[in-house]
C-alpha positions in Angstrom: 26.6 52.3 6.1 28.9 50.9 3.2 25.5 48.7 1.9 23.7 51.5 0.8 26.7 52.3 -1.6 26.8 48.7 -3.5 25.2 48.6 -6.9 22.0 46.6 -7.4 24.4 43.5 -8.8 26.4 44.0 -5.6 23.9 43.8 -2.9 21.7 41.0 -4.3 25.1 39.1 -4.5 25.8 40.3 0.0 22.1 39.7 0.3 22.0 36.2 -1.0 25.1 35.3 1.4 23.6 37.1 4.2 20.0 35.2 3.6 22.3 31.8 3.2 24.5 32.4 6.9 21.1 33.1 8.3 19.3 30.3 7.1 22.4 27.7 8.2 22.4 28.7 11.2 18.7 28.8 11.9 19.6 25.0 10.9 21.1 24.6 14.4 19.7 23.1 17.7 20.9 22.0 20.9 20.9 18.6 19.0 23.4 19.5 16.9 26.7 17.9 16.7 30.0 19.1 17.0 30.7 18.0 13.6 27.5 19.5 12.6 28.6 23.0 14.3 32.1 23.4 12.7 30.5 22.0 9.3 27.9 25.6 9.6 30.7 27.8 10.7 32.9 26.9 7.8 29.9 26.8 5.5 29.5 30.6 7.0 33.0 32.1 7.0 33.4 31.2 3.1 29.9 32.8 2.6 32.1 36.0 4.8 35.3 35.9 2.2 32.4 36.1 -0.6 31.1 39.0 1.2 34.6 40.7 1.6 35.2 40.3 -2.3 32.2 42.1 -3.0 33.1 44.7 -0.7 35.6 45.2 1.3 34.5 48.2 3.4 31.1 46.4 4.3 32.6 43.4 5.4 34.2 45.6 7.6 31.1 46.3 9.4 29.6 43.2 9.7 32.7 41.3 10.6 32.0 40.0 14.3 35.6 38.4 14.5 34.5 34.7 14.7 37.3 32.5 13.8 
């Protein structure tokens, strides 16, 4: 696993993204709007890029394909 590789800087930066997607989507419900929904998944995919700057090869293994 490409995590165990990042430097301390570099996985408090992925860990902080990760805790942020997680914490969004917990933010969900079957109350939640459309609007709501594609807000979160935008909201998520930047937090992805950020992820992917960081480092490139564990991106790679998180990356589930959502568009």
């Amino acid at each position: 696993m490409y995590y165990t590789k990042l430097n301390k800087k570099e996985k408090f930066q992925v860990d902080v993204l990760l805790h942020l997607n997680t914490a969004l989507t917990s933010e969900l419900g079957t109350d939640s709007t459309n609007d709501e929904r594609k807000f979160i998944k935008a909201l998520r995919r930047d937090n992805l890029r950020k992820i992917k700057e960081i480092s490139p090869a564990f991106y790679k293994e998180i990356d589930d394909g959502e568009r």
